[in-house]
C-alpha positions in Angstrom: -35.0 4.1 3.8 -32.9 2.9 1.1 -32.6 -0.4 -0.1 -29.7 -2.6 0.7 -28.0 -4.2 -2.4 -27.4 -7.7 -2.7 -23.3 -8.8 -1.8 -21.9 -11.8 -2.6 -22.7 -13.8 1.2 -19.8 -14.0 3.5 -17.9 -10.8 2.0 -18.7 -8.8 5.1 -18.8 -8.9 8.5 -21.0 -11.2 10.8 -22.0 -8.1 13.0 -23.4 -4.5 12.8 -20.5 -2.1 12.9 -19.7 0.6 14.9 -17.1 2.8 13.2 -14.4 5.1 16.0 -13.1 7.0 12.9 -10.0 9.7 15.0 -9.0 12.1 12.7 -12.2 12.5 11.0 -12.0 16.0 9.6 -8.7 15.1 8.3 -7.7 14.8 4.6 -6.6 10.8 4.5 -10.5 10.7 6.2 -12.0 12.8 3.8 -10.2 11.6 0.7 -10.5 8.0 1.4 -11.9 6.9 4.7 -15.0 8.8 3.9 -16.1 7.9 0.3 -14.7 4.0 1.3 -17.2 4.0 4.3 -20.1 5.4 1.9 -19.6 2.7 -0.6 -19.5 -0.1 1.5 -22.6 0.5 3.1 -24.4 1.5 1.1 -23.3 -1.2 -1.5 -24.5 -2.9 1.7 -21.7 -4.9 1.9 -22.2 -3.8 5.8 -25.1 -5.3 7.2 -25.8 -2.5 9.7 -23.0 0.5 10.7 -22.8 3.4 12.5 -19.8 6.0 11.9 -18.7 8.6 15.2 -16.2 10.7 14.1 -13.6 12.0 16.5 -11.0 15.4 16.0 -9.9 18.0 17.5 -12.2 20.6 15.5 -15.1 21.6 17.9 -18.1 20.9 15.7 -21.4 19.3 15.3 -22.6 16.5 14.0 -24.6 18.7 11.2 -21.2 20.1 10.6 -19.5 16.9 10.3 -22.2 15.9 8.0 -21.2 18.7 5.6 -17.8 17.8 5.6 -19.2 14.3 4.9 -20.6 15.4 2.2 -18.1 17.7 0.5 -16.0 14.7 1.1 -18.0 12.3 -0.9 -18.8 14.9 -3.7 -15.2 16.2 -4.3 -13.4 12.7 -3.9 -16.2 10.2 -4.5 -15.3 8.2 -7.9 -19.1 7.0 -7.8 -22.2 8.9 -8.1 -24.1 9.6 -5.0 -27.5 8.3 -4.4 -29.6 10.8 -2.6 -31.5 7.7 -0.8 -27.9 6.2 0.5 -26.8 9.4 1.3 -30.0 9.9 3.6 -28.8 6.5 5.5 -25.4 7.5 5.2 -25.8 10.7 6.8 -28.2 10.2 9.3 -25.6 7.1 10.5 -23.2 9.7 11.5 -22.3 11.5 15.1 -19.5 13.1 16.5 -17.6 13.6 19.6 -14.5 16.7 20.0 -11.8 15.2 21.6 -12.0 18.2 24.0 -15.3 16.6 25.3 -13.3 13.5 26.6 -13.5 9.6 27.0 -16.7 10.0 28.9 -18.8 11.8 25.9 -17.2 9.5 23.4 -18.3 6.2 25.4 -21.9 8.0 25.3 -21.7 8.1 21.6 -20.9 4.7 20.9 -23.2 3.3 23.6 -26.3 5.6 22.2 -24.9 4.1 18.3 -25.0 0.5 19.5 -28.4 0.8 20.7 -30.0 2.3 17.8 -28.2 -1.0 15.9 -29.8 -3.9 18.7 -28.6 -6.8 19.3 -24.9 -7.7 19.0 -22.1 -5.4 17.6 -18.8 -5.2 17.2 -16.5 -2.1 17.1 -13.6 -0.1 14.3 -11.4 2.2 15.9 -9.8 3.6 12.8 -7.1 5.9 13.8 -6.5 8.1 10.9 -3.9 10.5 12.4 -0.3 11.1 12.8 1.9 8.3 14.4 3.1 10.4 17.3 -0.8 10.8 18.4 -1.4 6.8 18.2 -0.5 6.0 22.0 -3.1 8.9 23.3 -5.9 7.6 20.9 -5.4 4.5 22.4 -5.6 5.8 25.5 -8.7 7.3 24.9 -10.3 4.6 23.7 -9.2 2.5 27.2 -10.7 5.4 28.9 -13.9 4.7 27.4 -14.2 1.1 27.8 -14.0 1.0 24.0 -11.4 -2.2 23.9 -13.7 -5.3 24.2 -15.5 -6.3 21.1 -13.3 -4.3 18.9 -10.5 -3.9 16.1 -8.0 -0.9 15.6 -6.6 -0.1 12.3 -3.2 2.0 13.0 -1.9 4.0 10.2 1.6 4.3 8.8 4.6 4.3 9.8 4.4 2.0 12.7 7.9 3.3 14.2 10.7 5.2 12.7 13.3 2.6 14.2 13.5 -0.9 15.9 13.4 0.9 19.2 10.4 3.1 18.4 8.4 0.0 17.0 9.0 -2.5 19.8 8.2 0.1 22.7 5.1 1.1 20.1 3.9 -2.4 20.2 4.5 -3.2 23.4 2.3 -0.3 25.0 -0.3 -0.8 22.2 -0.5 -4.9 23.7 -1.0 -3.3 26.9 -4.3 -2.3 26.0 -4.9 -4.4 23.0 -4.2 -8.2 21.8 -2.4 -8.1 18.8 -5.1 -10.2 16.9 -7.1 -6.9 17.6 -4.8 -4.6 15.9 -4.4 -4.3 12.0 -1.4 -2.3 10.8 -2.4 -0.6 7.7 -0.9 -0.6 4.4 -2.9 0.4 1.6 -0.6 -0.6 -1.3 -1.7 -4.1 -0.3 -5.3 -3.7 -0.6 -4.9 -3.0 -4.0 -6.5 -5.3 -5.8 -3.2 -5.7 -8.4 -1.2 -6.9 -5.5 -3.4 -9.6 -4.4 -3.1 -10.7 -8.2 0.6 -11.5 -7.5 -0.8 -14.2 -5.7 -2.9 -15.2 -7.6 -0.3 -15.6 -10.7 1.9 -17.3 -8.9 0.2 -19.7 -6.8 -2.8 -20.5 -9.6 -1.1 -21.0 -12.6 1.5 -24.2 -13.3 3.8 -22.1 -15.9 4.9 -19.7 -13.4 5.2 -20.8 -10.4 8.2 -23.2 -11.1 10.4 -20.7 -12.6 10.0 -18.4 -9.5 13.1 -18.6 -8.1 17.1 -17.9 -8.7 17.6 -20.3 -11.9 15.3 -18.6 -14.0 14.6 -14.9 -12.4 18.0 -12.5 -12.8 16.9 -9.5 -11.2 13.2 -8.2 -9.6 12.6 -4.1 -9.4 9.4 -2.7 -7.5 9.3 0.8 -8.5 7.0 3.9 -7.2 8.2 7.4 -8.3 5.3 10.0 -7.6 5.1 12.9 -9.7 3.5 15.0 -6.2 5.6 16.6 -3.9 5.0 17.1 0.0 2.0 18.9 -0.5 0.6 19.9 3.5 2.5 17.3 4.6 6.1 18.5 5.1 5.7 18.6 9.2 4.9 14.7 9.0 7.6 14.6 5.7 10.8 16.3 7.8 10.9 13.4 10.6 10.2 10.7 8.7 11.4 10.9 4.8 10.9 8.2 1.5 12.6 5.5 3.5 10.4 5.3 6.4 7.8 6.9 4.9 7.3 4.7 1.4 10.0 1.6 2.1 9.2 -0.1 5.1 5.8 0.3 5.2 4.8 0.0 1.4 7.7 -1.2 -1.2 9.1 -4.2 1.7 5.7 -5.6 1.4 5.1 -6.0 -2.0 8.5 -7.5 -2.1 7.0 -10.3 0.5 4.4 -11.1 -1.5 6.9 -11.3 -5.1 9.5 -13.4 -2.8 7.4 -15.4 -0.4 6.9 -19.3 -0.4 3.6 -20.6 -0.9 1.8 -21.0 2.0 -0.2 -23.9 2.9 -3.8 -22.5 2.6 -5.0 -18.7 1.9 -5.5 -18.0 5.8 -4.0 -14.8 7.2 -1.7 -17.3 9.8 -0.3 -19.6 7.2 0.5 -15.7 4.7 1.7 -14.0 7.7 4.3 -16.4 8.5 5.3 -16.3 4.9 5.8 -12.9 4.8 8.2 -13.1 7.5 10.1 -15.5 6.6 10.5 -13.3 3.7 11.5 -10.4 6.0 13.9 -13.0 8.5 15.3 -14.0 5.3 16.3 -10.4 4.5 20.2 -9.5 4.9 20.6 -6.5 6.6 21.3 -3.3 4.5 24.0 -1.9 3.3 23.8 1.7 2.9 26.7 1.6 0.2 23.8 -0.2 -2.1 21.6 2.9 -1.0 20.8 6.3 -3.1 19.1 9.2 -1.2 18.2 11.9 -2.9 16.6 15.4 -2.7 14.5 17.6 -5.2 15.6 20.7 -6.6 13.2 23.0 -4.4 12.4 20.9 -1.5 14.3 23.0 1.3 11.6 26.3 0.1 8.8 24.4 0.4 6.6 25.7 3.7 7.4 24.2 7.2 11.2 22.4 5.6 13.8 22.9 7.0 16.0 25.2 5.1 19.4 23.5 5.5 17.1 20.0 5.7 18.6 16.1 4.2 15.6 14.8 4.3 15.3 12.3 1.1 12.7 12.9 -0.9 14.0 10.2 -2.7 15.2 6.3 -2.3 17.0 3.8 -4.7 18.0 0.7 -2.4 19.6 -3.0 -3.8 17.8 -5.3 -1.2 19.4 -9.4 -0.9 17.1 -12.0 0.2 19.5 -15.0 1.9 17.2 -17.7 1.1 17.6 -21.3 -1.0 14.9 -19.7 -3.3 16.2 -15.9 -3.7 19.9 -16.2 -2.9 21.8 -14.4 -5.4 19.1 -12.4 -6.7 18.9 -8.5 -6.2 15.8 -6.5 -5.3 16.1 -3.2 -6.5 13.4 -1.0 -5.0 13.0 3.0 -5.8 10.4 5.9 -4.8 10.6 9.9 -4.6 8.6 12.7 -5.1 8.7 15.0 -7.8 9.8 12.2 -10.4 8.7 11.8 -14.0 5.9 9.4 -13.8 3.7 8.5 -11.3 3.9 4.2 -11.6 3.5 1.5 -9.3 5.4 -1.3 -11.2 6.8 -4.8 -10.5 9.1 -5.6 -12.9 10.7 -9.3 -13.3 13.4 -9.8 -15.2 14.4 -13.5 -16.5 17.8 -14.8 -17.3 19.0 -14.6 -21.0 19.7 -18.1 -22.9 23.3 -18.9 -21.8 24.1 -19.0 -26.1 22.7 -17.6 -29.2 22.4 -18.9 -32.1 21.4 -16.1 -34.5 23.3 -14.5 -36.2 24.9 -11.4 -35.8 22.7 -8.2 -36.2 19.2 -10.2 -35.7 18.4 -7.9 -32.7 18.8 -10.7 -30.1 19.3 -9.4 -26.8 19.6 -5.8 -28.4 16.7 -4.5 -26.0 17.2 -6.5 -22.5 16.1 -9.4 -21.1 12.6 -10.9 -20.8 10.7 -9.1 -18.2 6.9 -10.3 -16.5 5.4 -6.7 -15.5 2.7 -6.1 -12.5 1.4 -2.5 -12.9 -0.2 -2.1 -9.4 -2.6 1.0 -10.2 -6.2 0.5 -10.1 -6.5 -0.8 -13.7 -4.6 -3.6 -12.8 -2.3 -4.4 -16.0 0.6 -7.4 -16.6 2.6 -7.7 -19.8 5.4 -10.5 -20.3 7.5 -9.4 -23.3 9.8 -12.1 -25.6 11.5 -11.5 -28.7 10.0 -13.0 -31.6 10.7 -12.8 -35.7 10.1 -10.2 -37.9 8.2 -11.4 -40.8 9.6 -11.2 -44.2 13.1 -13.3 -45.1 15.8 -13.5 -43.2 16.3 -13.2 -39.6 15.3 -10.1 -37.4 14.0 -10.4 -33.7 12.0 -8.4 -32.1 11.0 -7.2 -28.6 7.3 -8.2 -28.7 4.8 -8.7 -25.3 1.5 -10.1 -24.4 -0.8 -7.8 -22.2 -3.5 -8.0 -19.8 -5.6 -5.4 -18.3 -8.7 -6.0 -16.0 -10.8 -3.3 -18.1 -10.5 -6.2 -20.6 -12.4 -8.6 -18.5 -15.9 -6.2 -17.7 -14.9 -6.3 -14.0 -13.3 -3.4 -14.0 -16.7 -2.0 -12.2 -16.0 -5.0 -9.2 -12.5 -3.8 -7.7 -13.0 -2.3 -4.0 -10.6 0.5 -3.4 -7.4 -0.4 -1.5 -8.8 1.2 1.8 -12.6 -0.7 1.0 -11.2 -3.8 0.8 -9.2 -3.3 4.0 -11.4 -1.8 6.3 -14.2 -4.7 5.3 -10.9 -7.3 6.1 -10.8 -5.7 9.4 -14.1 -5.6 9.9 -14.3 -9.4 9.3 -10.7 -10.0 11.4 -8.7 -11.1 8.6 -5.0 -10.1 9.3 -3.8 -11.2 5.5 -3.0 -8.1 4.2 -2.0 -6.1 7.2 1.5 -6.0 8.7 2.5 -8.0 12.0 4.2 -6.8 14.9 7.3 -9.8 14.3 6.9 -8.4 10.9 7.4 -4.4 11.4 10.1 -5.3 14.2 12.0 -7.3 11.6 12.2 -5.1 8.8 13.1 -1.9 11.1 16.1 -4.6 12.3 17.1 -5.0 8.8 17.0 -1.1 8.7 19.4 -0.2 11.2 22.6 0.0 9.7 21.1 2.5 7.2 19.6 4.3 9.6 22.4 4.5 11.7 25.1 5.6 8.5 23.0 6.8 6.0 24.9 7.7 3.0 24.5 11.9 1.8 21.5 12.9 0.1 22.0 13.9 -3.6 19.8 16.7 -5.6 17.9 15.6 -8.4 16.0 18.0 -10.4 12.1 17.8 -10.5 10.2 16.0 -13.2 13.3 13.5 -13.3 14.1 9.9 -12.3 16.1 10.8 -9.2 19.8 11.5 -8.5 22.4 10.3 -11.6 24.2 7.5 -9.3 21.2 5.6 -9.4 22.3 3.9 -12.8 25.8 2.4 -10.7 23.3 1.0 -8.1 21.9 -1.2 -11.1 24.5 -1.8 -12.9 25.4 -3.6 -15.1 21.1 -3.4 -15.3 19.1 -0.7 -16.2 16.0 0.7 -14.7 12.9 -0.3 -16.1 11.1 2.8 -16.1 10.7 5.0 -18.6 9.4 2.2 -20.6 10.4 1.4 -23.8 6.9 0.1 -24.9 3.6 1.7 -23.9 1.0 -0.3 -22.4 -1.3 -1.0 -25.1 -4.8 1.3 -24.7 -7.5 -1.3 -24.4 -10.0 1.1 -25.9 -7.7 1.8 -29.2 -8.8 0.2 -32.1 -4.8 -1.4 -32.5 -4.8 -5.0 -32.8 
């Protein structure tokens, strides 16, 4: 058997783990859920697990293995360790839906015995929404609810109606300190940073607010279309699909107060202050937009508006935030694929230099989160020229976590929150007050939504977007690259 590798103590769970991963065979399972489960254990930041994998493809458990292992060779951004794949594979079982609750209770009972002593249970649901409530059901079926956790995928609704019938047949079955509502883009280790910046560090944290911030833009183009996913796609779109669920959050933790210790309560309720804080929007401050191509693409629609696109201005009614506008945007098809807070601070309300020195000549000064993996800030300022007289420049200071040699340390988003899960920490998943709130603030788009507007691939969306900002600009394309920590530049 392999040997476990030493963790950090207290990173994961108290108990063995038995894994209910529905949707198994599926590609968010093989792409992520997969390689994240590999890694964890055998990083052995698991102290014992067992994985029973649940679909509707009748297979076996040697078949399931294969796909386990195609999974982990195609997708896996570590190498594979023959000895950890032995433990990993012989960990696995599987059930067919078809076979029902009674040969899926077998499977966990015979996997909790072969663990001994005391377990607890996952129920990772990695399929569509609309098949939630029967996985549940399932899962009641086979006794499966004490002892356990269930991480739902997005999105949790597609109106306040949906969501508040969702959740209250899901607390039918389960408490809502069992379920976690899953949303990668705050597992990413960049996003817990914002927290860290803010709350950590005395320079910042007093100019976080309306006197000193002008405007705030979270930005997520995508330069992939709807790939195999234009069934899910059609009924849902950007909004639901990338806004409430992803861009609403980060915006939480940019806006939120500071809460009174780092426990998943205390951040929870900041969050939705955040979101109760939140005036409800205006779909004249709203841009939805269509690619160029999107109608031909298989299983759309052919006279489909589905957005493939949003540009939203969002108002926070609060004594910290009043005043300033959010401006959020995601599509597919766009030039760049970035996942980019970008702060922009207030201008001196005079200048003294003279005219032509460049002063203000490229914007205001803007703090930078780049929320990929690599985990990057910059602040830019303007600062002399050398050599006589008086020219300004735009000039910035840059961090990237490759610079600190921990690059090697940072869990993927869906590691870190399947191990939260694991351990019951709610902090960085989404509350049922939460969800119900922001689909609230949702409903007068929903209900009016303004006409969608073609934008030709490879661009940055449909040409109104420039009035929403106004008299902004967007920050992406970037003026300035980020700086390439392995170039030899100073």
């Amino acid at each position: 058997m392999a040997t476990v590798k030493k963790v950090l103590p207290g990173v994961g769970p108290k108990f063995p783990q038995v894994v209910v991963l529905v949707g198994a065979t599926g590609d968010l399972s093989r792409r992520k859920l997969i390689p994240g489960l590999f890694h964890l254990i055998s990083a052995g930041f698991i102290p014992a697990c067992r994985i029973v994998g649940v679909s509707l493809d009748e297979i076996d458990v040697e078949a399931f293995r294969q796909i386990a292992r195609g999974a982990l060779e195609q997708f896996s951004s570590r190498p594979i360790d023959e000895d950890d794949w032995k433990v990993f594979s012989d960990s696995l079982d599987y059930v067919p839906i078809k076979a029902g609750p009674e040969a899926l209770k077998a499977a966990v009972a015979k996997a909790e015995a072969s663990l001994g002593g005391e377990t607890r249970r996952i129920h990772y649901l990695s399929i569509p929404p609309n098949a939630a409530l029967s996985a549940v059901k399932m899962l009641a079926d086979a006794d499966l609810v004490t002892r356990s956790r269930v991480i739902m995928e997005k999105p949790f609704g597609t109106d306040l109606e949906s969501a508040v019938k969702l959740n209250a047949r899901l607390h039918e079955i389960f408490s809502e300190d069992q379920i976690f509502r899953i949303d990668h883009f705050l597992g990413k280790e960049p996003a817990q940073n914002v927290l860290a910046f803010r709350f950590a560090n005395g320079l910042f944290e007093p100019i976080w607010n309306r006197n000193f911030i002008d405007h705030v833009q979270i930005d997520v183009p995508e330069t992939l279309g709807v790939g195999k996913r234009a069934a899910f796609y059609e009924t849902t779109g950007a909004f639901r699909d990338m806004v409430v669920t992803h861009l609403f959050q980060i915006l939480a933790f940019m806006a939120m107060e500071p809460p009174t210790s780092l426990e998943p309560g205390p951040i929870s309720e900041e969050k939705n202050k955040v979101f109760r804080s939140m005036l409800p929007l205006n779909p004249a401050d709203v841009v939805r937009g269509q690619y160029v191509g999107y109608r031909q693409e298989e299983g759309v629609d052919p006279q489909s508006d589905t957005e493939t696109f949003v540009a939203l201005k969002c108002l926070i009614d609060n004594w910290r935030w009043a005043g300033v506008p959010f401006f959020l945007r995601t599509g597919k098809r766009m030039a760049e694929g970035q996942r980019i807070i970008s702060i922009a601070f207030r201008e001196p309300p005079k200048s003294m230099f003279p005219a032509g020195s460049g002063v203000a000549s490229q914007g205001p000064d803007h703090l930078t989160f780049d929320l990929a993996d690599s985990s990057k800030m910059s602040l830019s300022f303007y600062g002399k020229r050398p050599g006589p007289g008086m020219r300004l420049d735009k000039l910035s200071l840059q961090f990237a976590m490759r610079d600190t040699g921990y690059i090697g340390d940072v869990l993927e988003a869906y590691e870190r929150l399947i191990l939260d899960a694991m351990r019951g920490d709610h902090t960085l998943f989404n509350t049922a007050e939460g969800i119900e709130r922001l689909w609230e603030v949702a409903t007068p788009l929903l209900e009016a939504p303004p006409p969608v507007r073609l934008y030709q691939q490879g661009s940055w969306g449909p040409k109104n977007i420039h009035q929403l900002v106004a008299p902004h600009a967007w920050r992406l394309p970037f003026e300035r690259a980020w700086r390439d920590p392995d170039s030899n530049a100073g």
